[in-house]
Structures are given as structure tokens and as C-alpha cells.
C-alpha positions as CSV (number, residue, x, y, z in Angstrom):
1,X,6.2,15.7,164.2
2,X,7.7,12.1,163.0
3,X,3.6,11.2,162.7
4,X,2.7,14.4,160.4
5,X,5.4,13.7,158.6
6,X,4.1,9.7,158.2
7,X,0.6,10.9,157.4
8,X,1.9,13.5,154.8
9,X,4.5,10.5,152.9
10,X,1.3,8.4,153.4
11,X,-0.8,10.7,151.3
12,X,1.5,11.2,148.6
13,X,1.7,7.4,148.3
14,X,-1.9,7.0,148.1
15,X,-2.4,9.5,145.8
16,X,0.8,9.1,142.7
17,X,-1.0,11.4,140.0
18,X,-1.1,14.1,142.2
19,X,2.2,13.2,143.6
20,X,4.0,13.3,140.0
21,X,2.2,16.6,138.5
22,X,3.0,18.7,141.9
23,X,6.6,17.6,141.4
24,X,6.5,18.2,138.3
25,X,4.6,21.8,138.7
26,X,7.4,22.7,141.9
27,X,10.2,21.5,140.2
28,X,9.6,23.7,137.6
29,X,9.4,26.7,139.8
30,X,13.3,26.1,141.0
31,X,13.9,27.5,137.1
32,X,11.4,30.8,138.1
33,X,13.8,31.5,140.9
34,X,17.2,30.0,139.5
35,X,18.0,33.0,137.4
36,X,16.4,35.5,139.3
37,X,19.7,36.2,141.6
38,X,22.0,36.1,138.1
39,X,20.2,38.5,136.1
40,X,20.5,41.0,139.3
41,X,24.1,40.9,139.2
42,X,24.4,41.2,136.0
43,X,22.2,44.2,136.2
44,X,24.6,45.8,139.3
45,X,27.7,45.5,137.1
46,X,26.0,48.3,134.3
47,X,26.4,52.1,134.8
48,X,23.0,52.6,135.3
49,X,22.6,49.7,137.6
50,X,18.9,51.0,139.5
51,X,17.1,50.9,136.2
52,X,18.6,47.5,135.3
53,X,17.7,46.2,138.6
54,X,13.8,48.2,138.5
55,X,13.5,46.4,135.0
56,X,14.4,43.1,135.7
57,X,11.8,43.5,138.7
58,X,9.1,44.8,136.9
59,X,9.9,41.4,134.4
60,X,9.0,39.2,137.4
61,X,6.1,41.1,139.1
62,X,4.1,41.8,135.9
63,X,3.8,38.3,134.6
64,X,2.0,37.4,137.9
65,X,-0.4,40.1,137.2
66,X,-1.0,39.5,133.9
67,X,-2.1,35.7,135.2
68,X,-5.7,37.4,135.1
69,X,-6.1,36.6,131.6
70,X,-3.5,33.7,131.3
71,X,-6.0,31.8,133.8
72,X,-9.1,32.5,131.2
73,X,-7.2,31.1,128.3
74,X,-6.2,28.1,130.3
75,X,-9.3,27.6,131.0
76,X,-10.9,27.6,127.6
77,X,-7.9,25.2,126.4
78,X,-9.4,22.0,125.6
79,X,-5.7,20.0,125.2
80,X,-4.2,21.1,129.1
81,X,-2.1,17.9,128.7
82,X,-0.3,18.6,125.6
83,X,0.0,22.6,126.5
84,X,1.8,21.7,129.5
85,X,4.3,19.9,127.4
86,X,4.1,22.8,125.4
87,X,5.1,25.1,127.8
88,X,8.2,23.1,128.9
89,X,9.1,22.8,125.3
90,X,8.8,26.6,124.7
91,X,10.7,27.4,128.0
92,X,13.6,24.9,127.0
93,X,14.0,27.3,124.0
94,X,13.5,30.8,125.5
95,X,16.7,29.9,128.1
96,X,18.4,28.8,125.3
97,X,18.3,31.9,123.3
98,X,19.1,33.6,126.7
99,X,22.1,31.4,127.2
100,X,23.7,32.7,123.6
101,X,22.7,36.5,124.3
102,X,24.8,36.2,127.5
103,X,27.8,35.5,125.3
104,X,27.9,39.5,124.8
105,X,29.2,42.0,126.4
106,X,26.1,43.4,129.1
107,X,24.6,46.3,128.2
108,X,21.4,48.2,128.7
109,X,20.1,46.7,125.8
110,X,21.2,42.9,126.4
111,X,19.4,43.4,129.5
112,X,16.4,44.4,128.1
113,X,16.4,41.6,125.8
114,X,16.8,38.9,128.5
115,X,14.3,40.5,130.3
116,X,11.6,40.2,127.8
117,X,12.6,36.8,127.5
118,X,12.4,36.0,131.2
119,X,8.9,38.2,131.3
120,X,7.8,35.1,128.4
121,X,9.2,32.5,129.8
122,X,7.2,33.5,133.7
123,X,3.8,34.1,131.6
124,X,4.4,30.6,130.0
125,X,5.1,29.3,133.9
126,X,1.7,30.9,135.1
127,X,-0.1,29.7,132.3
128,X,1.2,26.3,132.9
129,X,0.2,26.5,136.9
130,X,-3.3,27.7,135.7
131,X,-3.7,24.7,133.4
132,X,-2.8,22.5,136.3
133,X,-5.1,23.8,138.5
134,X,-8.6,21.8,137.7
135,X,-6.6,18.7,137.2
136,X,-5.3,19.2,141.1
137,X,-9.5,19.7,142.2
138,X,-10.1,16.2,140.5
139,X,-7.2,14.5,141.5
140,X,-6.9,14.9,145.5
141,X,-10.4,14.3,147.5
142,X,-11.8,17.2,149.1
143,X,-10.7,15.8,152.4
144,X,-7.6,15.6,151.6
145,X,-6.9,18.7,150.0
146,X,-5.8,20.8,152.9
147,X,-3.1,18.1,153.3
148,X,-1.9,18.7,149.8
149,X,-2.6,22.7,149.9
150,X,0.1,22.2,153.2
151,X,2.7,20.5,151.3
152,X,2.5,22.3,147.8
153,X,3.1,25.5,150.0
154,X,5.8,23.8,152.5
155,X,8.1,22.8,149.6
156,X,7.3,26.1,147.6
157,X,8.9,27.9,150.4
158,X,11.7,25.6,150.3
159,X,12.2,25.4,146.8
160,X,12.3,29.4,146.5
161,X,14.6,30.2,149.2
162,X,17.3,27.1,147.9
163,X,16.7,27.8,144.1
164,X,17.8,31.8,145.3
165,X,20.6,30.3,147.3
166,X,21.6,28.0,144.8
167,X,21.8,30.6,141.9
168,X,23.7,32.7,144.0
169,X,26.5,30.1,144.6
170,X,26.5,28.7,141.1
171,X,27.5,32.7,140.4
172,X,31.0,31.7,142.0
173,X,32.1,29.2,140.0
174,X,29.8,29.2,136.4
175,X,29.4,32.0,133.5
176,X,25.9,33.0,133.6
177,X,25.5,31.4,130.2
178,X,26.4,28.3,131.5
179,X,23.6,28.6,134.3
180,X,21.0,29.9,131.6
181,X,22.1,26.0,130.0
182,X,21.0,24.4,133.1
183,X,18.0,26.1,133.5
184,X,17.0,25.7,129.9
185,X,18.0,21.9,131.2
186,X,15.4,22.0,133.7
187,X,12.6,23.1,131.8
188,X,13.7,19.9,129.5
189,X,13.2,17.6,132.1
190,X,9.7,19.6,133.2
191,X,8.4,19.1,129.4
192,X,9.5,15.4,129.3
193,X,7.7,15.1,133.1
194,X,4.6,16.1,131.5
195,X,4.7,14.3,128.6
196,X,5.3,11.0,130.7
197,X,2.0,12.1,132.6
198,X,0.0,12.8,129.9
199,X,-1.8,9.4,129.9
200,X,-2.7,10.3,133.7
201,X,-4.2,13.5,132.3
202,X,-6.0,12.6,129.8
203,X,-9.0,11.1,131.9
204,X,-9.2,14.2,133.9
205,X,-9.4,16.6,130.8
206,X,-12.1,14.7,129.0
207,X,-14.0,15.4,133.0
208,X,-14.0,19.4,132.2
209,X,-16.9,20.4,129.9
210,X,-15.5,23.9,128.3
211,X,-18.0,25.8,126.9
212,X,-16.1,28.7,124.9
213,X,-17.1,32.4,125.7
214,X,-15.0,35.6,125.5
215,X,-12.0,36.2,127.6
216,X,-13.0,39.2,129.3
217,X,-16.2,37.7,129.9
218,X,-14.6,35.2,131.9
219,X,-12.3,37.7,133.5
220,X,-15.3,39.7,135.3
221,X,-17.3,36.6,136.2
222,X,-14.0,35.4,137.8
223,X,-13.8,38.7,139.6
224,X,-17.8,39.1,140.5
225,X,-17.6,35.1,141.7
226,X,-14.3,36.5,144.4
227,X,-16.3,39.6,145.5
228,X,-19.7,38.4,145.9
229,X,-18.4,35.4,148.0
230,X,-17.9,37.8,151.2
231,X,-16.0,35.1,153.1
232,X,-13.6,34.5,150.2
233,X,-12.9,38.2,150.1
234,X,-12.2,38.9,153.3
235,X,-9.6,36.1,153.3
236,X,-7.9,36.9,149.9
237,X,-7.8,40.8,151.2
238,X,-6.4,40.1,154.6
239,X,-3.8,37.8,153.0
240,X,-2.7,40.2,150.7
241,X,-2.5,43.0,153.1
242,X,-0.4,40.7,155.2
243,X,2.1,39.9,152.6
244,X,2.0,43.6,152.1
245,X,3.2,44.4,155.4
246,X,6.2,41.7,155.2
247,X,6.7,42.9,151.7
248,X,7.0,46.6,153.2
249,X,9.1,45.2,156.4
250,X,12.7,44.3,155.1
251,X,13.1,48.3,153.8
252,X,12.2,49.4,157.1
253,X,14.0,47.2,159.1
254,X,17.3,48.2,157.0
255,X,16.5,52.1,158.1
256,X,15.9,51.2,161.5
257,X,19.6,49.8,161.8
258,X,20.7,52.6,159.9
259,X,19.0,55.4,162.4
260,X,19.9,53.8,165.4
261,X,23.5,52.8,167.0
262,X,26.2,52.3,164.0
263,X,26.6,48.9,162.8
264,X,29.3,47.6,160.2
265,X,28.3,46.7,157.2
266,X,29.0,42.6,157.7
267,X,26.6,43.0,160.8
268,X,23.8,44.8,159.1
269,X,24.1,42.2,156.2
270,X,23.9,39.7,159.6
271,X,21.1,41.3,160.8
272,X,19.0,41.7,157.4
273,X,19.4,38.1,156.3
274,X,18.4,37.0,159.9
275,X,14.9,38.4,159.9
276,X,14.5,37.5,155.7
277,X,15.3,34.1,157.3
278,X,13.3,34.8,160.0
279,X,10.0,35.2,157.8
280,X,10.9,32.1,155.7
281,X,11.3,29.5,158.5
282,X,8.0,31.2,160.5
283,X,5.9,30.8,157.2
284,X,7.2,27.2,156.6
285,X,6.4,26.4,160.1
286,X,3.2,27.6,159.7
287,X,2.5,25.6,156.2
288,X,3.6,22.7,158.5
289,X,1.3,23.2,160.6
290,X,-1.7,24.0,158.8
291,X,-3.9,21.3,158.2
292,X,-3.2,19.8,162.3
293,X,-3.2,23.3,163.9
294,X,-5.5,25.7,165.1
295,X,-8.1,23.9,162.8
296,X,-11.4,25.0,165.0
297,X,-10.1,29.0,164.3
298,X,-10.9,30.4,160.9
299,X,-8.7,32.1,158.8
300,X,-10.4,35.3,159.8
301,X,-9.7,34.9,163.5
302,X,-6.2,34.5,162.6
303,X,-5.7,37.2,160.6
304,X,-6.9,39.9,163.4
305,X,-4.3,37.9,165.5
306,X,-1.5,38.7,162.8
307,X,-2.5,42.1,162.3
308,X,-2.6,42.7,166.4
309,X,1.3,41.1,166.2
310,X,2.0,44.0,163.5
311,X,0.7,46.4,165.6
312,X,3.1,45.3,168.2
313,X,5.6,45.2,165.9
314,X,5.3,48.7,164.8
315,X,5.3,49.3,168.6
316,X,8.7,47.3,168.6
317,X,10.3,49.2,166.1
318,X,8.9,53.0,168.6
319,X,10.6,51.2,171.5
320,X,13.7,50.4,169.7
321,X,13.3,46.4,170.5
322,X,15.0,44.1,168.2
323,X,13.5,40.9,169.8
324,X,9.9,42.3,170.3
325,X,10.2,42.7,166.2
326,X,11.8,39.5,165.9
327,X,9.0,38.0,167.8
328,X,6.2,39.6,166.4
329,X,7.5,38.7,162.2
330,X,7.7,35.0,163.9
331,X,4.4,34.5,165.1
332,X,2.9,36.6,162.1
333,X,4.9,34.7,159.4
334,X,3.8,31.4,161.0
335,X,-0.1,32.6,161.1
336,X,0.3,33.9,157.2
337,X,1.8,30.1,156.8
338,X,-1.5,28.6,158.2
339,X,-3.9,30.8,156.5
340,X,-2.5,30.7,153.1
341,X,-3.0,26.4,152.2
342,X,-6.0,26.9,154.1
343,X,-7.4,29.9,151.8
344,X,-6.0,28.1,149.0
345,X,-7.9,25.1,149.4
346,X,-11.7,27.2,150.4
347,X,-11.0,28.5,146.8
348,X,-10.2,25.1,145.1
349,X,-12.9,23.2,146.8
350,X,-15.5,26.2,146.4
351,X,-15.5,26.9,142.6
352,X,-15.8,24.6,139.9
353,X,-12.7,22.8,137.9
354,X,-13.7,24.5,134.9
355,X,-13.0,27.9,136.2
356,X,-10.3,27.4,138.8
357,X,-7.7,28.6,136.7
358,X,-8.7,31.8,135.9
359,X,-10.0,32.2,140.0
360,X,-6.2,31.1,141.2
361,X,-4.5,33.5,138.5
362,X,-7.1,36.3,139.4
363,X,-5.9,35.1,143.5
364,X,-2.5,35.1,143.0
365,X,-2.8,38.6,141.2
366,X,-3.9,40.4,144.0
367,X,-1.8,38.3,146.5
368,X,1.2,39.9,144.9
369,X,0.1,43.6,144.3
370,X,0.4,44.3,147.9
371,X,4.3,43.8,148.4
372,X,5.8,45.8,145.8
373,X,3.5,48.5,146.8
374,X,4.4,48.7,150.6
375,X,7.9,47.9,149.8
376,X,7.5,51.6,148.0
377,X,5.7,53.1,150.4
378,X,7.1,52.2,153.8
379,X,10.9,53.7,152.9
380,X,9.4,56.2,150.9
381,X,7.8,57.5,154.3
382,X,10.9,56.8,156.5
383,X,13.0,58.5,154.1
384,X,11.2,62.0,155.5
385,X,10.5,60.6,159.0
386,X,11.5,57.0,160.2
387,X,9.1,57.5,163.2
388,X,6.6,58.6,160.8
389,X,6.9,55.0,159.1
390,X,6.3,53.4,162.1
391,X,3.4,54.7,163.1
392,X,1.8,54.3,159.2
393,X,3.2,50.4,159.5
394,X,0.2,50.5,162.9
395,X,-2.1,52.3,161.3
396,X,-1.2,50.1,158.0
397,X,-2.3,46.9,160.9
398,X,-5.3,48.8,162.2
399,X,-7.1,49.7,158.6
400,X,-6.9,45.9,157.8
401,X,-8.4,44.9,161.2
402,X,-11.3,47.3,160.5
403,X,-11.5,46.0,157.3
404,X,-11.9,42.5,158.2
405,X,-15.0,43.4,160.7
406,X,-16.3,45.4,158.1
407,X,-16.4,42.5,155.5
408,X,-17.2,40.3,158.3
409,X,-20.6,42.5,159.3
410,X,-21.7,42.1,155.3
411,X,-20.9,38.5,155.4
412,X,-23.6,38.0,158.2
413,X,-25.8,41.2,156.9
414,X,-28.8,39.7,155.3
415,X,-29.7,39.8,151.8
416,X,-32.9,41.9,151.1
């Protein structure tokens, strides 16, 4: 472990432009997630406290759908460098702006305003991770990118689950306009980060030969490039049926307690934050691990694994087992945490710098379509028939597993 983490701190020191623009890029995300926790309890204090809560989500999922067409217009920008100053600037204002709404009393309509301004200020974040994205291909040498891929997703994880935590406790003892301040504050620092950089940047823009061409033109060769690439497919489908199933798995878990022997409310809490923590700690273990660890297995091998550990999870929950789930979202959260830098870095290394940012929005799109679905779907069934959920979570397992041999016969099919 001490000699991973030598080789990890020697990489970053060998390599400072990369170094400065990821911690630039991740501490920019601890403003995504900062907010997220106080807008949901402003949200729960309204009379109609669902449809708050379903529109502030919909303000965070749609933005990372939308990065379909953010990525195209990054990648036709010639100035990256100055946009990503840009975009700091611009997010600086929009938490502003949110910080004086919040001196009103919250109402339906206060909430819809700061949720449009939150929906802007995550399509200026994607945007800005899309303009990144070429300058992070010519930066880091293709040997070394699953090292970087391993510790952009390692502190990600970390990042999200203390910027959550953090929000949460700065709710006990600071007025939500006073935390919409310091996140305006930290997208002040992010602008003034990349404006220090900019004369690193500069070098790599003038590399990337834009050649201007319709948005939606780029949008479907971005899309034919994923689907004709077989291998790449497969990958990006199993990893965002994966996610699906731990997006669908916290819903059911909670109806599970709630079917079987009669907890209080302080140990269901318990139990619920135990396997969300569960999940988080598997997956950064896995990230960890991902560049030194089952390297000779490809990401294909290792997702039938996962999906034979959701099958026994599913069995886990028909056998009423708490530690033969608990095991089974372990080992599965750890093997999601070694595919995903390692997928990552196949797409970085495979398409050109010029395009990446439209591929890894188009990526992330369908990465995150899966867990809002499932986490519809799977109560949605258990709300008629808990068993009934358990058995779709195995047959949920089982379609991807048939799935992956399928894409896996046409990857090996020839071409007539």
C-alpha cells in the first residue's frame, strides 16, 4: 500500500500540469455536491415537499444528460483556456444570485428559481470537464494514464461523499445563504486556478486542429464512433447497467428492512447509511486498486463477475441474509471501482483529443441514465411484491450477463 501510494505522489510530481488542472477540475466538483444536501432541506420544509425534492433532482440528472451536446461545443471551442476561466467566472455569479434569493421566504417558486440556477450552473460544470478533457489526453503519457484515470476517480469518490457530509454539517450552524457565499467562493478560487494555468494551456490548445462542422453532426459521429467500437460498447453498457443495479439497490434495501423483523427508526437509518457507506468505501477500494490489480483480466471478465455477485445478492435478499448482501455490494462495488478508470482511460487513449469531449459527455450520459431508472423501477415492483423485486433485481443480473456474450460474439464475429 505505502509503495502505491509512493508511485501515485511520484507521478503527480512528475507530471505538475496535470497535477494542477485535475485539482483544479475536482476541486470544483466539491461546489456540484456542496449544495446538493441544502437545497433538499430546503425543499422538505415546503408543503408540497415530493415535488420540490423530484425537481431539484431532475436539476442535477438532466444537466449530465444534456453533456451530449455540451461536449460538441467544447469541442469546437478554439479558446478552451479562457472558457474555463469563463466558466468559473459565470459560476461565481450564478451562486451569488442564489445566495440573495435565499434571503426570501421558501416557496415553490423560490425553489424553482434556484433550481434553474443550479441546472446552469451544473451545464457550465460539464462543459467545463469536457473542455478539459483533450488537454488531460496530451498532458499524461499513455502509459501513465491508468495511474491518473485511478486517482481522478479515487478522490472523486472522496470529494463527493465529504462535499455531501460537509454541506450537511454546515446546515447546523450557517443560513443557507451564507453557504451559497462559500460556494460562489469556491467557484472564485476555480476561475482564478484556471486563469493561473492558462500559460500551461496554451501550448496544448494550439496542438488540437478544430475543423468547424454542425453540432449534431458531431453528436452522431460521437455516437456511431461508441457503437461501432464493439469492445467500447460492451464496457460502457455493462458499466452503466452496474451503476444501475446500485442505483436501484438503496430503495430496495430500505423495503427489505421494512418487510422483515421491526426495526426502529435510528437502526434503519444505521442500517441504510452502512451499506451507502458500504458501496463508497468498496468502489474507492477498487479505484485504488485499479491500475496494480487484476491487470491480466479485462473489464469484460470482470463485469460477468459483478453481475454473478448480483445474482447472489438477489439470492441474499430471497434468503433473508444481511451479510450475504453486504458481501456481495462489497465485492461488486470494488469490481465497478476497477473497471470504471480502466474504461475511462480505453476511451481517452482510443479516440482522438479533438473529439474526446464530446465522446466523455456522450459516456457520462449513459453512465448516469441507468440509476435514476432502476431506482424507479426496483420499489416500484416491491411496492406490489417485495419477492417479486428480488427476483427482477436476478433477472436484472442475468439480461446483462447475456448481454455481454452477446456483444462479445459480435466483437469476434467477422466483418463480411
Amino acid at each position: 500500500m505505502f509503495n502505491l501510494i509512493r508511485k501515485q505522489l511520484l507521478f503527480l510530481k512528475e507530471n505538475p500540469g496535470f497535477t494542477q488542472l485535475a485539482s483544479i477540475n475536482l476541486f470544483s466538483k466539491i461546489g456540484d455536491r456542496l449544495f446538493y444536501t441544502v437545497l433538499l432541506s430546503i425543499a422538505a420544509t415546503l408543503p408540497k415537499p415530493h415535488l420540490a425534492i423530484t425537481i431539484i433532482a431532475i436539476s442535477e440528472t438532466l444537466p449530465l444528460l444534456l453533456g451530449i451536446f455540451l461536449g460538441s461545443l467544447a469541442d469546437q471551442n478554439p479558446h478552451k483556456p479562457n472558457q474555463l476561466i469563463r466558466t468559473g467566472f459565470l459560476r461565481f455569479a450564478l451562486y451569488l444570485f442564489i445566495g440573495i434569493l435565499l434571503n426570501y421566504t421558501p416557496t415553490m417558486t423560490l425553489i424553482l428559481s434556484i433550481a434553474a440556477f443550479n441546472f446552469l450552473s451544473d451545464l457550465l460544470g460539464n462543459y467545463s470537464s469536457a473542455l478539459i478533457a483533450p488537454f488531460t489526453k496530451l498532458m499524461v503519457q499513455p502509459a501513465d494514464m491508468p495511474k491518473a484515470q485511478s486517482l481522478i476517480s479515487i478522490t472523486s469518490q472522496l470529494l463527493s461523499a465529504m462535499a455531501t457530509f460537509l454541506g450537511a454539517y454546515l446546515m447546523t450552524i450557517f443560513l443557507p445563504k451564507t453557504i451559497s457565499g462559500l460556494n460562489a467562493l469556491i467557484f472564485l478560487i476555480v476561475a482564478i486556478g484556471f486563469w493561473q494555468l492558462k500559460a500551461k494551456l496554451v501550448p496544448y490548445n494550439q496542438q488540437l486542429s478544430i475543423q468547424k462542422q454542425p453540432s449534431w453532426k458531431l453528436i452522431k459521429t460521437n455516437f456511431r464512433s461508441l457503437v461501432n467500437n464493439k469492445p467500447i460498447l460492451n464496457d460502457l453498457l455493462q458499466l452503466a447497467l452496474l451503476n444501475g443495479s446500485l442505483g436501484g439497490l438503496t430503495p430496495i434495501y430500505v423495503l427489505f428492512l421494512q418487510s422483515n423483523a421491526p426495526i426502529s427508526a435510528d437502526t434503519s437509518a444505521l442500517m441504510i447509511s452502512l451499506l451507502s457507506a458500504t458501496i463508497t468505501i468498496s468502489m474507492i477500494i477498487g479505484n485504488s486498486l485499479s491500475s496494480i490489480c487484476l491487470t491480466k483480466i479485462s473489464t469484460r471478465n470482470l463485469a460477468l463477475v459483478a453481475n454473478g455477485f448480483l445474482i447472489l445478492l438477489g439470492l441474499g435478499f430471497l434468503v433473508n441474509q444481511v451479510a450475504i448482501i453486504f458481501l456481495s455490494v462489497g465485492i461488486t462495488g470494488s469490481l465497478i471501482g476497477i473497471i470504471s478508470p480502466r474504461f475511462t482511460t480505453l476511451v481517452i487513449q482510443k479516440y482522438p483529443a479533438i473529439q474526446l469531449g464530446g465522446i466523455i459527455t456522450t459516456v457520462n450520459s449513459v453512465l448516469v441514465i441507468m440509476p435514476p431508472i432502476t431506482s424507479f423501477i426496483f420499489p416500484l415492483l416491491a411496492s406490489t411484491n417485495s419477492y417479486f423485486s428480488y427476483y427482477f433485481f436476478i433477472g436484472y443480473a442475468l439480461v446483462t450477463i447475456i448481454l455481454n456474450f452477446w456483444l462479445g460474439y459480435l466483437t469476434k464475429k467477422p466483418l463480411h
